[in-house]
C-alpha positions in Angstrom: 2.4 -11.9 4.7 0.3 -10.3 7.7 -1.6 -8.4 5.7 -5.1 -10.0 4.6 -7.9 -8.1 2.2 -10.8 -9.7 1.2 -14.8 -9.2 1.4 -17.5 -9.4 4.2 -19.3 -12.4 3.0 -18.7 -14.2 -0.2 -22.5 -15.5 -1.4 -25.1 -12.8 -2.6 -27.3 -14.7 -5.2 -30.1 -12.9 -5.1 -31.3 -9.4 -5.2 -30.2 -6.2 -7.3 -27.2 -6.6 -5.9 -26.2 -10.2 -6.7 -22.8 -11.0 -7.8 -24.1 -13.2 -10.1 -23.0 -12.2 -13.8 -20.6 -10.0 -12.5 -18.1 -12.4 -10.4 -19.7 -15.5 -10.6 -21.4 -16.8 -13.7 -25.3 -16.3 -14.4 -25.8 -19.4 -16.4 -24.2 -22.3 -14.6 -25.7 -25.1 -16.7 -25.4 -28.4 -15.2 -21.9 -28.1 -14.0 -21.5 -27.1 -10.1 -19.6 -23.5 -9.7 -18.0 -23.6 -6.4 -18.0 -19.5 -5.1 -16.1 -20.3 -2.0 -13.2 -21.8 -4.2 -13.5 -19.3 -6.9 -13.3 -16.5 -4.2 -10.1 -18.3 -2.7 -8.4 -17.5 -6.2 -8.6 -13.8 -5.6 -8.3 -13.5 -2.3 -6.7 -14.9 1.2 -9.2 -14.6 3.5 -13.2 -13.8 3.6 -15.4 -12.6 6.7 -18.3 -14.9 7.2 -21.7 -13.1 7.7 -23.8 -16.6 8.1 -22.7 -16.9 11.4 -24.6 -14.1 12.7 -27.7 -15.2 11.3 -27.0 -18.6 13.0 -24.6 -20.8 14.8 -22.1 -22.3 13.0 -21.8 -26.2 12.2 -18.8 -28.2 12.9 -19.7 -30.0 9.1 -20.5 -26.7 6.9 -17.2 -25.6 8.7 -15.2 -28.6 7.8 -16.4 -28.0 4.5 -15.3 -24.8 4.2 -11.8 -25.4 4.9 -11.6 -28.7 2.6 -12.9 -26.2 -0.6 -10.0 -23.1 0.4 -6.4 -23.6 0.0 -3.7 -24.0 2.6 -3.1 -20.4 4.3 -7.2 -19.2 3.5 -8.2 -17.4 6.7 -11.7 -17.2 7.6 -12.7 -14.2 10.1 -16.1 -15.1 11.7 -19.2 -12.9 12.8 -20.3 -13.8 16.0 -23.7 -14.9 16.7 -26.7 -12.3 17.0 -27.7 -13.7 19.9 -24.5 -12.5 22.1 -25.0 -9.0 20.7 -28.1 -7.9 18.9 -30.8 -9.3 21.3 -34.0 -7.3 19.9 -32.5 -8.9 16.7 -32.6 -12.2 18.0 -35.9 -12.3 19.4 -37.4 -10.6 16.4 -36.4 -13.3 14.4 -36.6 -16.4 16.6 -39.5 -15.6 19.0 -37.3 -16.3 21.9 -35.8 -14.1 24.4 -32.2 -13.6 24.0 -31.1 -14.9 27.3 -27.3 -15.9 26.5 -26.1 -19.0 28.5 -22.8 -20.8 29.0 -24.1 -23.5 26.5 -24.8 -21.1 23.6 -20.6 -20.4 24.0 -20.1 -23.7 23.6 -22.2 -24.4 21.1 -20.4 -21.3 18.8 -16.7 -22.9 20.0 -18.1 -26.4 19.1 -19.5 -25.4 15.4 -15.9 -23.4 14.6 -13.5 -26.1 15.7 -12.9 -27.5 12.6 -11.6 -24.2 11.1 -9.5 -23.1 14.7 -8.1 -26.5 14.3 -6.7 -26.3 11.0 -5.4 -23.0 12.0 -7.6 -21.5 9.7 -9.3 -19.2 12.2 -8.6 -15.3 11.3 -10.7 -13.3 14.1 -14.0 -13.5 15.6 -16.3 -10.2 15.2 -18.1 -9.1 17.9 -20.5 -6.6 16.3 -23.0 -4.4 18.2 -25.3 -2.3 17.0 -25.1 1.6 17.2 -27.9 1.3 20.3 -25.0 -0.8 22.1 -23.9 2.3 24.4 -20.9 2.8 27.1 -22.2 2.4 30.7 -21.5 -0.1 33.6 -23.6 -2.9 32.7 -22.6 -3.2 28.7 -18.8 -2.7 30.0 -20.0 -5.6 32.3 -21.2 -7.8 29.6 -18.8 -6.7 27.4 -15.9 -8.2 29.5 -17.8 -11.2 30.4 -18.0 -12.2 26.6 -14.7 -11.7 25.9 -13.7 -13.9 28.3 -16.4 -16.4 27.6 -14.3 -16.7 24.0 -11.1 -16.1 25.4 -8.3 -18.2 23.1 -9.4 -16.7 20.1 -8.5 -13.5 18.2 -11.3 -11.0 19.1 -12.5 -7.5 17.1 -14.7 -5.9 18.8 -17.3 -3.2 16.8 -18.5 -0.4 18.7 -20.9 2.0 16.9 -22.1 4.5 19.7 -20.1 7.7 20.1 -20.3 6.7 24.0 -17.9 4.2 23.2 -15.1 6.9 21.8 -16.2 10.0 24.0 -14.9 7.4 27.3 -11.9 6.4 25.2 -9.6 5.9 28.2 -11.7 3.2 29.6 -12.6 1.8 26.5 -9.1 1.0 25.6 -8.2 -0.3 29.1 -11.1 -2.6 28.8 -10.1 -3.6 25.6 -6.5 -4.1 25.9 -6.6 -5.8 29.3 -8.4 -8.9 27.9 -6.4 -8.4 24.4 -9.5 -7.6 22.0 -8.8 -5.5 18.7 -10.9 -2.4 18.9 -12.2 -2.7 14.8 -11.8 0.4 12.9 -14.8 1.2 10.9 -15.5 3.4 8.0 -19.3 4.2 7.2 -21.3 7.6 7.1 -21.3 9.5 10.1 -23.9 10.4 12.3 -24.7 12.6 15.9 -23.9 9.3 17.1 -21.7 7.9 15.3 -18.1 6.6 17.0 -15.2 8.5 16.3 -11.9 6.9 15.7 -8.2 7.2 14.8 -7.1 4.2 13.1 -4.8 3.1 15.3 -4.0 0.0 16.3 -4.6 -0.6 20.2 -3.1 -4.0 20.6 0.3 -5.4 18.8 -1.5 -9.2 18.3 -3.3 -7.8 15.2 -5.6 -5.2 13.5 -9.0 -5.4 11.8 -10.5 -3.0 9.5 -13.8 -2.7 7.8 -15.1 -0.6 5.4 -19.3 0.1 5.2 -19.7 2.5 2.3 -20.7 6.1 2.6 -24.0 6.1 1.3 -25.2 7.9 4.1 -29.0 9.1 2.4 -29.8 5.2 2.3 -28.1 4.3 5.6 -31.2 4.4 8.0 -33.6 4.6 5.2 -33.8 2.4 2.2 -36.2 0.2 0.9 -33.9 -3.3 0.7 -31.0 -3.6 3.2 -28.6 -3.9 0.2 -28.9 -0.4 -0.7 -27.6 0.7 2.6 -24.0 -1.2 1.0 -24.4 0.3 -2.5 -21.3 2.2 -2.3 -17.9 2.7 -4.7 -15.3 4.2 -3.1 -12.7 5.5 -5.4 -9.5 4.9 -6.0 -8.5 7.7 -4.3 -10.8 7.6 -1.1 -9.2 4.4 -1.0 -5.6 5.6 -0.3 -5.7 6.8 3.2 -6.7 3.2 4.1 -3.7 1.4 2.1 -1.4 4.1 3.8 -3.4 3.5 7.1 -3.1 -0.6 6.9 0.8 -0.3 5.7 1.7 1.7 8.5 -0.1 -0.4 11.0 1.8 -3.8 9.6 5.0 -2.6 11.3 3.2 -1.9 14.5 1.4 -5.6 14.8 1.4 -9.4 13.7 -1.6 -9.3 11.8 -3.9 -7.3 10.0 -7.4 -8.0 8.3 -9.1 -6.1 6.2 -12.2 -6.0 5.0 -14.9 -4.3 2.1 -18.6 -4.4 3.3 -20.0 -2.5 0.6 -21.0 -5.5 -1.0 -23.7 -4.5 -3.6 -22.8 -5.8 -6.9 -19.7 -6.9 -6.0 -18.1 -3.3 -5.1 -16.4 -5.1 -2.4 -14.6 -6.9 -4.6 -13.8 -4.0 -6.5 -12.8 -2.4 -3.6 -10.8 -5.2 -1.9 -8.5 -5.4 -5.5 -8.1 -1.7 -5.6 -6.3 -2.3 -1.9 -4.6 -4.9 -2.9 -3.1 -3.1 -6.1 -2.2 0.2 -4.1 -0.9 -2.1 -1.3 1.9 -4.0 -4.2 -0.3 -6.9 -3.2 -0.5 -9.7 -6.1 -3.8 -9.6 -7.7 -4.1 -13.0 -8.3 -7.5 -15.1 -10.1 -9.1 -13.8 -13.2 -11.6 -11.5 -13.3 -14.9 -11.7 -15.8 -15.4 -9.7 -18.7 -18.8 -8.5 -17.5 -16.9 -7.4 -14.0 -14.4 -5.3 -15.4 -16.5 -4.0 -18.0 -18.6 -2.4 -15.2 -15.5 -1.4 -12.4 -12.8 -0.4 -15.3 -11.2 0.9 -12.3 -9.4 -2.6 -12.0 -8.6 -3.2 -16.0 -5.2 -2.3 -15.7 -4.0 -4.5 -12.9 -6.3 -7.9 -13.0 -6.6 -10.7 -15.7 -9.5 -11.0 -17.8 -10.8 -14.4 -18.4 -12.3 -15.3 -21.5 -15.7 -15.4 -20.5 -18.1 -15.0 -17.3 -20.0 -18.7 -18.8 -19.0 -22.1 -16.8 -17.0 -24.5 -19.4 -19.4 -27.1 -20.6 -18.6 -30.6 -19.6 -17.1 -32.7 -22.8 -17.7 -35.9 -20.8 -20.5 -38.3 -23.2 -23.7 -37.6 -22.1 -23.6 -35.0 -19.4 
């Protein structure tokens, strides 16, 4: 299939938005619950957020391809450092002064998964302040070609980016990058796009939310991704994504609105109005709060790990 749905990030354990006792268990006992592998039942591919926050490792990667099945894609988010700088500095106390060696440090940390031909895309995300003029077209290019070899979805936020469309896309398309398509509330500034594909290698979609009144202002980040969209918001973007699989290779798509696990609401909604299989079971406690899903997933018995019947543990 070249059609791929799943969720940006798969690991919120903490916070009023945890996935905990909704997807995953609450109570896990003594037993280990693997939430990479349990994810990989419902879905074929996941974008990792982790990777912003810090640069990959070859190991954690190995790791994350030995706990997925054949055919699990993993789409990665480039490092803040290339692309949020104020971000990068704010957190590390270092200026943000890429180098050749931070590349190869990111190529050398996803091997593993590029190797096993595991590798989706890589997200280049900027931040809305990112806007169109000769010097961020110039480091634009330069970074692409500095990961050249990859599959590369590029995020544009500023309306700069869309109002100079023509030289956007010719940037873009000379060096092969995927121009990702966003949804999320829209502001003075906000990018305008029209879902189309601009190269035929592949497509990549994400969706935000539209909770626009706790976009810029909210008191946890979570909230800003505390979002449903309905079934029928939802529509345009299954007709959007199966009109764009006859026009390129590949297609990813992705639910950001991860609060309480509306993404993975979300991403099965898509994949039912899509004839996708639904595949893995979904908790009692999960359905019970999305009923949207009832009729198309399978209920497992209970949200609570099986207790071990080996003596003694």
């Amino acid at each position: 299939m070249n059609l791929r749905i799943g969720t940006s990030g798969w690991n919120y354990p903490s916070g009023r938005g945890t996935w905990n006792g909704l997807f995953y268990p609450k109570k896990r006992g003594k037993s280990r619950f693997d939430e990479l592998a349990f994810y990989a039942e419902h879905f074929d591919t996941v974008e990792v957020n982790s990777t912003f926050y810090r640069p990959p490792q070859a190991g954690m990667a190995r790791h994350w391809v030995e706990r997925t099945p054949p055919g699990f894609e993993f789409s990665l988010k480039l490092y803040q450092k290339f692309t949020h700088p104020q971000m990068f500095e704010k957190a590390t106390g270092s200026a943000a002064q890429v180098a050749v060696a931070d590349v190869d440090e990111f190529r050398s940390g996803i091997e593993p998964i590029a190797n096993a031909g595991r590798l989706g895309a890589l997200l280049v995300q900027f931040p809305p302040s990112f806007k169109h003029d000769p010097g961020t077209r110039a480091y634009l290019a330069w970074l692409l070609r500095a990961f050249h070899g990859y599959a590369l979805a590029v995020e544009l936020r500023h309306r700069s980016w869309s109002d100079d469309v023509r030289s956007t896309l010719t940037l873009l398309n000379e060096l092969g990058a995927a121009w990702v398509q966003i949804d999320e509330p829209k502001f003075r500034f906000s990018i305008r796009q029209n879902y189309l594909p601009n190269v035929t290698s592949f497509y990549y979609m994400r969706l935000h939310g539209r909770n626009a009144a706790h976009w810029w202002k909210h008191e946890n980040a979570e909230d800003r991704y505390d979002y449903l969209y309905s079934p029928d918001e939802l529509k345009p973007f299954a007709e959007t994504a199966d009109a764009a699989r006859r026009l390129v290779k590949k297609i990813y798509l992705y639910l950001n609105n991860h609060f309480a696990g509306k993404s993975v609401a979300n991403a099965a909604i898509l994949k039912h109005q899509l004839g996708l299989p639904v595949t893995g079971t979904y908790p009692p406690e999960f359905v019970a709060r999305y009923p949207e899903v009832r009729a198309f997933v399978t209920v497992s018995a209970s949200a609570e790990p099986v207790p071990s019947l080996l003596p003694g543990v």
